[in-house]
PALOBA-904764 format. One record per residue (C-alpha): residue number from 1; x, y, z. Coordinates in Angstrom, 2 decimals. Layout:
// PALOBA-904764
(NUM,(X,Y,Z));
...
This chain:
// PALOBA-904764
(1,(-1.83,135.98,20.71));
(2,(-1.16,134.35,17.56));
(3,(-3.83,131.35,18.40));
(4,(-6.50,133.85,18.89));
(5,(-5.59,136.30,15.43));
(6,(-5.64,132.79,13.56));
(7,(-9.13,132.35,15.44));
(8,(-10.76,135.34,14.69));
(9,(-9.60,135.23,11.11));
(10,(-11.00,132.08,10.76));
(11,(-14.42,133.35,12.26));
(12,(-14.00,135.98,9.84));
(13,(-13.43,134.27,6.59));
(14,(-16.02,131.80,7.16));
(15,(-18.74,134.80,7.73));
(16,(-17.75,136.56,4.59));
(17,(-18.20,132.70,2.96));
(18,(-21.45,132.56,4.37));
(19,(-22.74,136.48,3.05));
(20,(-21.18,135.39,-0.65));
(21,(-24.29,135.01,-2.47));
(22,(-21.22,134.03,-5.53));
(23,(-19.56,131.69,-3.50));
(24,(-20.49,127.98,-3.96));
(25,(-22.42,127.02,-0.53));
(26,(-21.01,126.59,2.80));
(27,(-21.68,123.31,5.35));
(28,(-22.90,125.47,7.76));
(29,(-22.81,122.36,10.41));
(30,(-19.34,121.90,9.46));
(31,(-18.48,125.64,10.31));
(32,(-20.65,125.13,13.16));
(33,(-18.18,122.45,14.38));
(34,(-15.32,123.86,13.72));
(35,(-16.12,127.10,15.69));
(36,(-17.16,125.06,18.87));
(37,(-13.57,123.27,18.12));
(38,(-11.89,126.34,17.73));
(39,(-13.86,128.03,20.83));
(40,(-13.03,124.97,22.87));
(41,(-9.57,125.08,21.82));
(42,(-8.86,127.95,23.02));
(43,(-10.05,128.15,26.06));
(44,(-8.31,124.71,26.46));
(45,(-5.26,126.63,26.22));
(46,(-6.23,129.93,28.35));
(47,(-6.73,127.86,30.79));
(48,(-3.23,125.78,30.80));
(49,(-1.57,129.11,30.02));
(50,(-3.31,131.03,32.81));
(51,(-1.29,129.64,35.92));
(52,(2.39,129.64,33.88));
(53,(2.02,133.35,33.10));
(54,(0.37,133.82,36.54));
(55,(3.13,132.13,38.17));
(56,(5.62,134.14,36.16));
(57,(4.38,137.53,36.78));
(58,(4.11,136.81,40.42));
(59,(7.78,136.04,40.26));
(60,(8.74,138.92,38.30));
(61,(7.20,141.14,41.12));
(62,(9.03,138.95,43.61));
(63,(12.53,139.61,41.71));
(64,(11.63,143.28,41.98));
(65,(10.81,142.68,45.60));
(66,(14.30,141.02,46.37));
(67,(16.18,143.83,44.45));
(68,(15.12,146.10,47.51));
(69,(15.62,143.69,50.09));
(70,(12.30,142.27,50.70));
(71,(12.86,139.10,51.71));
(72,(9.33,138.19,53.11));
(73,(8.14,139.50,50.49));
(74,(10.29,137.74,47.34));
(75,(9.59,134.60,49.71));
(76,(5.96,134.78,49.68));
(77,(5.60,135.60,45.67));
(78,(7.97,132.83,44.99));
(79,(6.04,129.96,46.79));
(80,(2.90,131.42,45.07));
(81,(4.57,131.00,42.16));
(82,(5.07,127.60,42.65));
(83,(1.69,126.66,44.08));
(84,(0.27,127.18,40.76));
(85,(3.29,125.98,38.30));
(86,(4.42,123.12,40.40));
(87,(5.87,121.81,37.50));
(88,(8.68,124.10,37.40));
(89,(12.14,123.53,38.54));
(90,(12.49,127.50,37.89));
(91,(10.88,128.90,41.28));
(92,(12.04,126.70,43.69));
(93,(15.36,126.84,42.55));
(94,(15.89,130.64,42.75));
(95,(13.99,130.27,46.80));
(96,(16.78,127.34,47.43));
(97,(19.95,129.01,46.09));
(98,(18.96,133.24,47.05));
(99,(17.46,131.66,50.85));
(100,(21.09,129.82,50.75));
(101,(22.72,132.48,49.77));
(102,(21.34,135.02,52.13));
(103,(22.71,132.35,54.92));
(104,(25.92,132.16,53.68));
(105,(26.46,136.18,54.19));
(106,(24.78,136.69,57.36));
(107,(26.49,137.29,60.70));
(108,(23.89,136.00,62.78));
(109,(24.36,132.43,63.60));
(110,(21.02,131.86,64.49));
(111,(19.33,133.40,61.17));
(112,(22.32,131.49,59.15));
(113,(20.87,128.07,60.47));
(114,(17.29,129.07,59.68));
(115,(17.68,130.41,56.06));
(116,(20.51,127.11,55.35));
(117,(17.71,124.81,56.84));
(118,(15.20,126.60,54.37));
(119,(17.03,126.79,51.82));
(120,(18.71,122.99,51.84));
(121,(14.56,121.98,52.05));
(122,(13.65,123.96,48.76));
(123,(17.22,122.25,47.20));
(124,(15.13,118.93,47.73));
(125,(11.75,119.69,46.75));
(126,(13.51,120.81,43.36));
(127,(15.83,117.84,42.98));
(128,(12.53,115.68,43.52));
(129,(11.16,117.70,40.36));
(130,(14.07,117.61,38.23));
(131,(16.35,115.12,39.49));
(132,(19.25,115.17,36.98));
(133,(20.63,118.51,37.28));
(134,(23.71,118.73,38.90));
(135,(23.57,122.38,40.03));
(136,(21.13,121.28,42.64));
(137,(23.01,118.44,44.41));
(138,(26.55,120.48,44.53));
(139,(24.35,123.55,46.22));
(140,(22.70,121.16,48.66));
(141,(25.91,119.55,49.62));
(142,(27.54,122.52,50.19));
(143,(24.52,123.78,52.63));
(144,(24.86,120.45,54.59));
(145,(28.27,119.66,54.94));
(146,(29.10,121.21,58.16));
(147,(25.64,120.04,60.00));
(148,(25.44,116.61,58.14));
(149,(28.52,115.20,55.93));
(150,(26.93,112.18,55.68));
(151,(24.01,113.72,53.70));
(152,(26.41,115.98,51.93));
(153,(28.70,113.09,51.14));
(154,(25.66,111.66,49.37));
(155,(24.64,114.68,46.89));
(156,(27.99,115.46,46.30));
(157,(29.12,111.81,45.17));
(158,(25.38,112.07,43.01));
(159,(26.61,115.54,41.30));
(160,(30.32,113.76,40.55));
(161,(28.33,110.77,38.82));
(162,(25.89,113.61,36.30));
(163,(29.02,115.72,35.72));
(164,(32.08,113.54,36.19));
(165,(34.39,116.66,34.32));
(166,(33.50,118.70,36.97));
(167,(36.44,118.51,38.88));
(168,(35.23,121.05,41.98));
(169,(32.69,117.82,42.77));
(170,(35.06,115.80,43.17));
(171,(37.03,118.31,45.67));
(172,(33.63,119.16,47.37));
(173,(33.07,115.04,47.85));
(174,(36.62,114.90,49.44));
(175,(36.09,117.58,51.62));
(176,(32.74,116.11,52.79));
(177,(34.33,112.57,53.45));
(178,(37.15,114.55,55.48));
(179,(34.43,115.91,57.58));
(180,(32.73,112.37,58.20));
(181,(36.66,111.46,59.31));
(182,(37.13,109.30,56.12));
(183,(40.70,110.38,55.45));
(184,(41.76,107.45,52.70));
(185,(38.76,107.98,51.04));
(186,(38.90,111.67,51.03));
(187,(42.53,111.85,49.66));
(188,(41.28,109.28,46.78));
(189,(38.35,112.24,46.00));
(190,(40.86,114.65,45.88));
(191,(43.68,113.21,43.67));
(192,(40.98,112.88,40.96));
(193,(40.04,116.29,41.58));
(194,(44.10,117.06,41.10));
(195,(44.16,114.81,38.20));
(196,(40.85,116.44,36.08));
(197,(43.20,119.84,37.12));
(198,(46.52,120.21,38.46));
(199,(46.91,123.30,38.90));
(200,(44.52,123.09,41.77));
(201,(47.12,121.43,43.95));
(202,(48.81,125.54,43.50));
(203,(45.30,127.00,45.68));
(204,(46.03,128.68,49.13));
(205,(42.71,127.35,50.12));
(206,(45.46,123.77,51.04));
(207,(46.71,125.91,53.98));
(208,(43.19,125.95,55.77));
(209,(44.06,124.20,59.19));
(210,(41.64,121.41,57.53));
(211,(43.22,120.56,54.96));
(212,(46.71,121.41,55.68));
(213,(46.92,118.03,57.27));
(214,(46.20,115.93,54.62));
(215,(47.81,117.72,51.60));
(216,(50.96,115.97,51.68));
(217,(49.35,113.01,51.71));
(218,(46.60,114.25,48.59));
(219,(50.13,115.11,47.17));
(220,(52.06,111.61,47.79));
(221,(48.87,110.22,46.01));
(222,(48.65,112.01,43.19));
(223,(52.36,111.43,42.59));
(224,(51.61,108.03,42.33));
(225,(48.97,108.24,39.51));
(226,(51.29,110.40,37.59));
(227,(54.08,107.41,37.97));
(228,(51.35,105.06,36.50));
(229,(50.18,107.32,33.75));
(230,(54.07,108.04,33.14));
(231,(54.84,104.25,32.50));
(232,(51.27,103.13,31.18));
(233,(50.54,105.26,28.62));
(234,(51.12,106.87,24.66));
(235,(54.13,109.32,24.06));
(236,(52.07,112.14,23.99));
(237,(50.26,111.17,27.60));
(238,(53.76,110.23,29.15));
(239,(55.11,113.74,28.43));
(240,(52.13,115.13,29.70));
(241,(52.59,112.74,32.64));
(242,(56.21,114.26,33.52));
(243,(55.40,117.78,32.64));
(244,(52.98,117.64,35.50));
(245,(55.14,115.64,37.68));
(246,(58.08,117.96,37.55));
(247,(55.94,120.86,38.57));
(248,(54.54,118.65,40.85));
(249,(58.07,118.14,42.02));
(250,(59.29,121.58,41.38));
(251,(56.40,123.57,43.11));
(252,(57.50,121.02,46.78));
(253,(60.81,122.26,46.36));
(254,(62.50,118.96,44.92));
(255,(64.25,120.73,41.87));
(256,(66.59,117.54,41.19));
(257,(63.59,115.13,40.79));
(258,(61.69,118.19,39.06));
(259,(64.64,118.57,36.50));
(260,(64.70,115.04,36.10));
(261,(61.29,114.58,34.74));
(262,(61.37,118.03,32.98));
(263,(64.06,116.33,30.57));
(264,(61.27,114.21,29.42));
(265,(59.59,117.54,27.92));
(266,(62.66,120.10,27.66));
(267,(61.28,124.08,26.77));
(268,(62.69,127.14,27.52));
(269,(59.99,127.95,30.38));
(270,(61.03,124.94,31.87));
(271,(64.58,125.04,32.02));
(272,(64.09,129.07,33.47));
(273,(61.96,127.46,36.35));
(274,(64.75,125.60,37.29));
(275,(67.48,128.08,36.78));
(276,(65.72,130.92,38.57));
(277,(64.51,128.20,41.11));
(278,(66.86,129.84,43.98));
(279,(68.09,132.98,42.30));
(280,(66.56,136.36,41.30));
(281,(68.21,136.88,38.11));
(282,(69.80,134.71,35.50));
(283,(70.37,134.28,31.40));
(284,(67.20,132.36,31.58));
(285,(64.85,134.87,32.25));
(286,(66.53,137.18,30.44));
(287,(66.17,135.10,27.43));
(288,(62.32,134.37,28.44));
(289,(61.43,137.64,27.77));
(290,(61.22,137.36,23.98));
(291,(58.91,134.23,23.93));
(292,(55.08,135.12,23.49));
(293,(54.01,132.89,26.42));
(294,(52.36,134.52,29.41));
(295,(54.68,132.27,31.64));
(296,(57.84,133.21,30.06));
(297,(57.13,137.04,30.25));
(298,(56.10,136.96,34.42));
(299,(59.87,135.38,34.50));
(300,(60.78,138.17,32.85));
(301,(59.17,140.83,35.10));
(302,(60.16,139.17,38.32));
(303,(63.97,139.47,36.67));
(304,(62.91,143.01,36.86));
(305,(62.99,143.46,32.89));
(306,(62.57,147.47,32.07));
(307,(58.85,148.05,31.02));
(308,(57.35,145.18,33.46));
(309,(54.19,146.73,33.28));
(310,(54.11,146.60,29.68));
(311,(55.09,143.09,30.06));
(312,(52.14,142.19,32.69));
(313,(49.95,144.03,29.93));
(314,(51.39,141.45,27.24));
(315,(50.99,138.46,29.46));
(316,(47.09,139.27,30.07));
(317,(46.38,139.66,26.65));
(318,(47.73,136.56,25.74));
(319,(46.05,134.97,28.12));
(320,(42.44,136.84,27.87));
(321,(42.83,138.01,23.91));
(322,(38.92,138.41,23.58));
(323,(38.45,139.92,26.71));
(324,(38.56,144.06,27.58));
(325,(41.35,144.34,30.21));
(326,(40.43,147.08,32.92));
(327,(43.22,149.35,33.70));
(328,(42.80,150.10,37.02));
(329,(42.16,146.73,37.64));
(330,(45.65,145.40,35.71));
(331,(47.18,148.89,37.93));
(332,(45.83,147.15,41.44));
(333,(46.97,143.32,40.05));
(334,(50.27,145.15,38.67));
(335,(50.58,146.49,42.15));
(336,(49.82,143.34,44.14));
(337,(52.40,141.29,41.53));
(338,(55.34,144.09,42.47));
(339,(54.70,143.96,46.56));
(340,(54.79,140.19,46.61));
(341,(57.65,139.81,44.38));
(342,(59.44,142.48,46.77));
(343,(58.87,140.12,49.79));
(344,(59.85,137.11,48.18));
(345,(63.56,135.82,48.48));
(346,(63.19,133.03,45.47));
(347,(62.02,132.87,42.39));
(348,(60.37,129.99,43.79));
(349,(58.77,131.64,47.47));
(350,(57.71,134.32,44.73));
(351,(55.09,131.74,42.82));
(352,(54.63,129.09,45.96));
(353,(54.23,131.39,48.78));
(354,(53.71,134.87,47.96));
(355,(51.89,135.31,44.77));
(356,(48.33,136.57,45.37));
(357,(45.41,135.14,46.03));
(358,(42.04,135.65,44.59));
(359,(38.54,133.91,46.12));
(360,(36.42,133.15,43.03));
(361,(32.88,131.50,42.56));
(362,(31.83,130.19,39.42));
(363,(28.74,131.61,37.56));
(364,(25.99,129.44,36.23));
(365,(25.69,131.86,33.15));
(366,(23.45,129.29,31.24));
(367,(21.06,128.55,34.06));
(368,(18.09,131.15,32.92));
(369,(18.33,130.00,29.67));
(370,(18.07,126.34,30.23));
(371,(14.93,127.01,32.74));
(372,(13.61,129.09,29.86));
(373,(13.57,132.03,32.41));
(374,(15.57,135.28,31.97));
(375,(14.88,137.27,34.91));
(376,(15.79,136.08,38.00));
(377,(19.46,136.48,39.94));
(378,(21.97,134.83,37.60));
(379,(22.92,132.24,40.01));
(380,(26.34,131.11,41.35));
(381,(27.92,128.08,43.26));
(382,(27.71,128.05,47.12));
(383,(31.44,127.12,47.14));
(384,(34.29,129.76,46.72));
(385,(37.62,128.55,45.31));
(386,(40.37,130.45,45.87));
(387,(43.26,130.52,43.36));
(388,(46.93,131.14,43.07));
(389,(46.74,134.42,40.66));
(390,(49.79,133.72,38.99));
(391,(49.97,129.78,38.94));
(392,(46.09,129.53,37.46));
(393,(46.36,133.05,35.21));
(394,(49.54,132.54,33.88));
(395,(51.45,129.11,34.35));
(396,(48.32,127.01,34.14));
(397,(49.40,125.32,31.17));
(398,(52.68,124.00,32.54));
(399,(50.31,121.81,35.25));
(400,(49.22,119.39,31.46));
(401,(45.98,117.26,32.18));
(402,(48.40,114.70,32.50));
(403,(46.05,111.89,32.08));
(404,(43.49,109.43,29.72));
(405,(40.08,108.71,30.03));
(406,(40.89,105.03,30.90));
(407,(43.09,106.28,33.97));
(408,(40.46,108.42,35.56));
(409,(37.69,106.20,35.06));
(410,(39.63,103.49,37.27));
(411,(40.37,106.19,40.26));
(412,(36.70,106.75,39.84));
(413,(35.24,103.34,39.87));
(414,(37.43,102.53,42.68));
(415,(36.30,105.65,44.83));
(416,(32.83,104.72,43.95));
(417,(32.97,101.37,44.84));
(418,(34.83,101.96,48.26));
(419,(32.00,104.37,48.92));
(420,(29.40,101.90,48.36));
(421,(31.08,99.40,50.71));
């Protein structure tokens, strides 16, 4: 729009130039030239804009299609987008990850297979056209891992390398190695995954019958790196180091090691974990109750404190203060905090083994934006993680990232390097 108003009143100013008997003359073979520039100009540009807004309305109509369930039809405006902007990541990416996602909630094992295999084949015509995004190769790897680790082993380790923060790679990679029957290797994936976060070791999702088996050992190893961040590094890393490793020690149940390396880093919240450890009520909770930490005030309401909803309240504002709390959601958590406290014997059972548990998949909220498209499905990972509510809402920053850049890098490089032998 604007190149053609800039057109036309150019056209129009050089008419009027031309009709000025008063004006001094005009080249006329000059304005000639520039017209036929102008002219060819823009059709230059009709033309290269032509199949990008083409593409885009066609998947506009598809998005419209998909809202009322036609498949097919989303599908077939989709790939017509592409066909004429095969340039863009944008279109093939939204037919990989809503194809994968359709697989990934169907019953029928049959149609699950077909929309994975369709889906995982979009994943690598996309990565082929925009081959460093890491949303692409943690997707794919999660569509292949059951039908080919080996593959999946592959993307995954490739999405670790462009995002090496990302900690649920490194978890993903592990869990792909497990399947090939790599067990060392796996447990080295997932004590980086435990050292980039902690509090992960806390997820229910380490009593699947998969990876039940090799948690103690994930645990063991990651026990070790905290011993070697503990000797090798600053002050401030070394109490890091033992924060972690007495809640490391303290969440298995060994409160006389935990206690030990909690005197590294003595606080009030950690002296009440240990006090409360095998009794329901104590000084230390009561005391807890007055500290504006989120971790100190659940002590406090599973000491049965009067106004533990109030408390609960308190805790999630600390913890969320920008956010809106929902009240009947903080009634139903309030609810599900009370009932598993109830069944729980120990302080300890009460956080370990019968806090709930909430699945949660992580939102690509930027994704649109970066693809300079706003209105397709905001996408999400393939994988679910499922989290200790009270451990990761409201303890998580007992479990310190315990360790420097220096120490990761080495678990990393070595992982890598065993992978590539």
């Amino acid at each position: 729009s604007g190149t053609i108003i800039i057109f036309v009143a150019t056209l129009i100013f050089a008419t009027r130039a031309v009709n000025n008997q008063q004006s001094p003359p005009v080249n006329t073979s000059l304005s000639k030239c520039i017209t036929l520039a102008g002219t060819g100009l823009l059709v230059a540009v009709s033309v290269w804009l032509y199949p990008i807004h083409r593409a885009w309305m066609l998947s506009s109509q598809g998005f419209l299609a998909l809202q009322q369930e036609g498949i097919p039809t989303f599908v077939t405006y989709l790939e017509k987008a592409h066909q004429l902007a095969p340039w863009e990541p944008y279109y093939p990416y939204q037919l990989g990850w809503n194809l994968g996602e359709l697989a990934f909630q169907s019953a029928d094992v049959q149609q699950q297979a077909t929309l994975a295999e369709e889906s995982a084949e979009w994943f690598e015509t996309v990565i082929a056209l925009s081959p460093n995004r890491e949303f692409g190769y943690s997707n794919l790897g999660w569509l292949l891992v059951n039908s080919n680790p080996e593959k999946a082993t592959e993307t995954f380790l490739k999405a670790t390398q462009l995002v090496p923060h990302r900690n649920e790679n490194y978890f993903a990679l592990g869990y792909s190695l497990l399947k090939e029957g790599k067990t060392d290797l796996s447990i080295q994936a997932m004590t980086i995954a435990l050292a980039q976060q902690p509090v992960l070791l806390t997820s229910p999702i380490w009593k699947s019958p998969e990876l039940d088996t090799i948690y103690p050992q994930v645990l063991d190893s990651f026990e070790v790196y905290l011993q070697q961040q503990s000797a090798n590094s600053s002050d401030t890393w070394q109490r890091r180091a033992y924060q972690t490793k007495g809640m490391l020690h303290w969440w298995k149940g060994e409160f006389d090691l935990a206690e030990q390396a909690f005197s590294h880093n003595s606080t009030d919240t950690n002296k009440a974990l240990i006090a409360l450890s095998e009794s329901r009520y104590g000084d230390a909770a009561a005391k807890s109750a007055n500290n504006e930490l989120p971790a100190n005030l659940m002590i406090a309401i599973w000491a049965r404190s009067p106004g533990s909803k109030d408390l609960l309240f308190k805790a999630t504002l600390l913890n969320n203060p920008t956010t809106l709390v929902d009240e009947t959601a903080l009634s139903s958590l309030f609810a599900d905090v009370e009932s598993s406290a109830a069944g729980a014997s120990t302080f300890h059972t009460w956080l370990t083994q019968s806090a709930p548990s909430i699945q949660r998949r992580n939102q690509r909220l930027g994704f649109g934006t970066i693809s300079r498209h706003v209105d397709g499905p905001l996408v999400r990972d393939f994988s679910a993680t499922t989290d200790n509510v009270l451990m990761t809402d409201y303890f998580p920053y007992l479990w310190t990232v315990p360790a420097n850049s220096s120490g990761i890098n080495q678990l990393r490089k070595s992982l890598e390097n065993s992978l590539r032998l």
